[in-house]
C-alpha positions as CSV (number, residue, x, y, z in Angstrom):
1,X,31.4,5.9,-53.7
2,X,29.3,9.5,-53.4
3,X,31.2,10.6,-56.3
4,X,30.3,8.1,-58.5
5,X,26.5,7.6,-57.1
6,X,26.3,11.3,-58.3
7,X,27.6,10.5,-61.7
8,X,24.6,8.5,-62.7
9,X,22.4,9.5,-64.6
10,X,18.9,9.3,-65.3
11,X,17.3,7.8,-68.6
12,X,17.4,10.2,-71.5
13,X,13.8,10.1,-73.8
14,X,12.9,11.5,-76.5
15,X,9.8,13.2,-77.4
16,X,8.1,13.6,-81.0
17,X,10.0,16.6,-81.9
18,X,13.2,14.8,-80.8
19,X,13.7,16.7,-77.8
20,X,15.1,15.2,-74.7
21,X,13.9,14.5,-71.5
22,X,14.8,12.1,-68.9
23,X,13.2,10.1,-66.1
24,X,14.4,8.0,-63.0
25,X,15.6,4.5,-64.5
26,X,13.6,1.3,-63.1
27,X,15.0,-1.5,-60.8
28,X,12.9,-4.3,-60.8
29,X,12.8,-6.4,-57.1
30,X,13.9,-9.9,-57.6
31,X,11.5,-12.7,-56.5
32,X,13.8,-13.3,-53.7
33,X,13.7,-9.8,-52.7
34,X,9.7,-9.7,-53.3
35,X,9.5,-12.9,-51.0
36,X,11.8,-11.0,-48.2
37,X,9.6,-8.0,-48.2
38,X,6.6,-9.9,-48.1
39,X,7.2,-11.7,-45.6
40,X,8.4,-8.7,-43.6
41,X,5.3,-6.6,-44.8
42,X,3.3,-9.2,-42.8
43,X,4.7,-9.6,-40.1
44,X,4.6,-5.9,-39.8
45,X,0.8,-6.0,-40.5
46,X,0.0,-8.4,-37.4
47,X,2.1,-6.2,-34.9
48,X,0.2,-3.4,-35.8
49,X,-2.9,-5.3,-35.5
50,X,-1.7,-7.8,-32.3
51,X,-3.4,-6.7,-29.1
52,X,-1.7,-4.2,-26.7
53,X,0.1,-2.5,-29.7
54,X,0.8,0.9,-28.7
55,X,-1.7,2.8,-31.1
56,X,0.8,6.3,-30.7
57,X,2.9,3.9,-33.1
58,X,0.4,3.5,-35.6
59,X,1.4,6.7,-37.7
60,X,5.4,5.8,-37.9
61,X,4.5,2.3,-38.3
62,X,1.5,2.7,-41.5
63,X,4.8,4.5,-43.4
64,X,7.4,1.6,-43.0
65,X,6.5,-0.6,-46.0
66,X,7.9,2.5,-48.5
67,X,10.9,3.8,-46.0
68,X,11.9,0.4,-46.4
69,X,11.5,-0.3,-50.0
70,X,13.5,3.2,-50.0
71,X,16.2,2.3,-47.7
72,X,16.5,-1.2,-50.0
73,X,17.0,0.8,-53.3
74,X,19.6,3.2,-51.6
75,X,21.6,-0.3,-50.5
76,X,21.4,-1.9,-54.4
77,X,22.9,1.1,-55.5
78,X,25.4,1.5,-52.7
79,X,27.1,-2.0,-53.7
80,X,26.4,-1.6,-56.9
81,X,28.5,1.4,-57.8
82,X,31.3,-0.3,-54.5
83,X,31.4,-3.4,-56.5
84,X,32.0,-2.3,-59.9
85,X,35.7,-1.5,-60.9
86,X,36.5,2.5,-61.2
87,X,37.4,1.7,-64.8
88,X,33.9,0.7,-65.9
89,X,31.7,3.1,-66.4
90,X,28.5,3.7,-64.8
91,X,26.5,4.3,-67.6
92,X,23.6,1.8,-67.5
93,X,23.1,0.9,-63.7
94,X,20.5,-1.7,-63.7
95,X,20.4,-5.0,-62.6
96,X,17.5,-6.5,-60.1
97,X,16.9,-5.5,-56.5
98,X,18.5,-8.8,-54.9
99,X,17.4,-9.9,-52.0
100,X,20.4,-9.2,-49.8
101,X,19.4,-5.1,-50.4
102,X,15.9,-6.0,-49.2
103,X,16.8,-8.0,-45.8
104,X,19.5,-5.3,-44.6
105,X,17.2,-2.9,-45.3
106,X,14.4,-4.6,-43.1
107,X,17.3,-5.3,-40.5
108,X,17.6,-1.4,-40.6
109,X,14.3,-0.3,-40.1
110,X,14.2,-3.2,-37.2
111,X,16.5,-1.1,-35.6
112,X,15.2,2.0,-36.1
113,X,12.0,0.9,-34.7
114,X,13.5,0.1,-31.7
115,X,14.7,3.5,-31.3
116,X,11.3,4.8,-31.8
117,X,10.1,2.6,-29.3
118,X,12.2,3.7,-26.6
119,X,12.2,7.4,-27.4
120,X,8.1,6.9,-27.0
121,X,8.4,5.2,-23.9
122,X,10.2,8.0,-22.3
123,X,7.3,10.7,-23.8
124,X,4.1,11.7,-21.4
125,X,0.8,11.2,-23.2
126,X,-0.3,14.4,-23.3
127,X,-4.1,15.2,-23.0
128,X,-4.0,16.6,-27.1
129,X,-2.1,13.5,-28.3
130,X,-4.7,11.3,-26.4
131,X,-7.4,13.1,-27.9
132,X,-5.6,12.8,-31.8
133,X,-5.5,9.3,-30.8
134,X,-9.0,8.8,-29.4
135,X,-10.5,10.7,-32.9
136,X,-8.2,8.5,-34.7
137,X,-9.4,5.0,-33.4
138,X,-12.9,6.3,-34.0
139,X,-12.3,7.3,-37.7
140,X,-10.7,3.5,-37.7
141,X,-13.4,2.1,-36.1
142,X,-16.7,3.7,-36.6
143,X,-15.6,5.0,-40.5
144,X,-13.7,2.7,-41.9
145,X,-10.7,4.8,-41.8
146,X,-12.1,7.7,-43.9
147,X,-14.4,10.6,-42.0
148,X,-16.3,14.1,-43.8
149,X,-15.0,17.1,-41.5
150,X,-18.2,17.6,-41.1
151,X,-19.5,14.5,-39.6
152,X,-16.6,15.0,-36.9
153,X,-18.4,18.1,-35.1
154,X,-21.8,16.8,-35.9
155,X,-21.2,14.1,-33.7
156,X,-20.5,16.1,-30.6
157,X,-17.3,14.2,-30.1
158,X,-13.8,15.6,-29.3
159,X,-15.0,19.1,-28.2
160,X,-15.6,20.0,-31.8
161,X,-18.2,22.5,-31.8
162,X,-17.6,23.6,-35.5
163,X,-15.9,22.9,-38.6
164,X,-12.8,25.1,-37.1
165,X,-12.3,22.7,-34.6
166,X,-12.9,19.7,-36.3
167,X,-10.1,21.0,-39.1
168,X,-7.6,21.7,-36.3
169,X,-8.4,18.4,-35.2
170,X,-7.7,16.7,-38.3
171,X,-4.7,18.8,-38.7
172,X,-3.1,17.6,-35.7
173,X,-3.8,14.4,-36.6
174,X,-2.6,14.7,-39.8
175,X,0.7,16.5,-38.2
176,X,1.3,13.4,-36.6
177,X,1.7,11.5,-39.5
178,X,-1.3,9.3,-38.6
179,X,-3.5,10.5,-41.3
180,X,-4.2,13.0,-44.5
181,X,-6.8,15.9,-44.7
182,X,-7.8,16.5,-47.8
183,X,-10.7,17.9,-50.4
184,X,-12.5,15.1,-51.4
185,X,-12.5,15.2,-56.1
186,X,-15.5,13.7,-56.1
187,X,-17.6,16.0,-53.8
188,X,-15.6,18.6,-53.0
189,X,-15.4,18.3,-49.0
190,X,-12.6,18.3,-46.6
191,X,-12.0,14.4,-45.7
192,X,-9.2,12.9,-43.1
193,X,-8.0,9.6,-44.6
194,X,-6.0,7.3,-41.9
195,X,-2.4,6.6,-42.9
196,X,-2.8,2.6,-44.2
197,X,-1.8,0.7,-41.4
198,X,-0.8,-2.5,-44.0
């Protein structure tokens, strides 16, 4: 099956002076496997938003919706090379994303997340990680999950008593997958973005 998921190839193009160049080829999800993953994608959404959710998830939990749409592609292509005959070449693997690849993939990440869960639970809160996670309900909260670097020490919050310590902050946040710092295109000024939470 690994053999023959590495003989596939990509799309071959070809640009105005007939030269060639490939990209990835497209599945397209069925509207099965769009109703599985919506439905999924929701449910997801109000256990990150129920009450009592514990918030050191949040950063693992805001990246689930891709990993699974990930871990569904990886499945179509699995059966799809395992189900067609060695004889028949493999040269135009398409077909939709059915909705079987979709709800094993969601099964998957179910089970993954209850891994996370209880590696967590066996984890002391440090006093940095509930700082991170203080700054980060505050950027949630207070700035509509988007804060200038430089707001963060002008606030006096944190410990930040200059733009150093407000990027390390943001760092570690960002480190912890629960957000992104950045330099803002339009005004040219370091930014922490929160990791969409669905």
């Amino acid at each position: 099956v690994v053999r023959r998921l590495f003989s596939l190839q990509p799309k071959e193009y070809f640009a105005e002076d007939d030269s060639p160049f490939w990209r990835p080829r497209a599945i397209e999800m069925s509207e099965a496997a769009w109703d599985v993953w919506d439905k999924w994608a929701n449910a997801l959404a109000d256990e990150q938003q129920a009450q009592g959710f514990d918030r050191r998830l949040r950063g693992a939990w805001g990246k689930l919706n891709s990993f699974t749409a990930r871990l569904a592609l990886v499945l179509h292509y699995l059966w799809l090379v395992s189900e067609t005959p060695v004889e028949v070449p493999l040269t135009e693997p398409c077909g939709e994303l059915a909705p079987e690849s979709m709800e094993r993939a969601t099964q998957l990440i179910e089970y993954f997340k209850s891994h996370f869960r209880g590696v967590l639970s066996r984890m002391p809160l440090g006093s940095e990680d509930r700082k991170v996670l203080d700054f980060c309900d505050w950027v949630r909260n207070d700035c509509q999950g988007r804060v200038r670097v430089r707001e963060i020490y002008r606030t006096k919050k944190f410990s930040c008593r200059g733009k150093s310590d407000a990027m390390k902050l943001c760092q570690l946040a960002s480190d912890r997958g629960y957000g992104i710092l950045a330099i803002d295109p339009k005004n040219k000024m370091e930014t922490f973005t929160l990791v969409t939470e669905a």
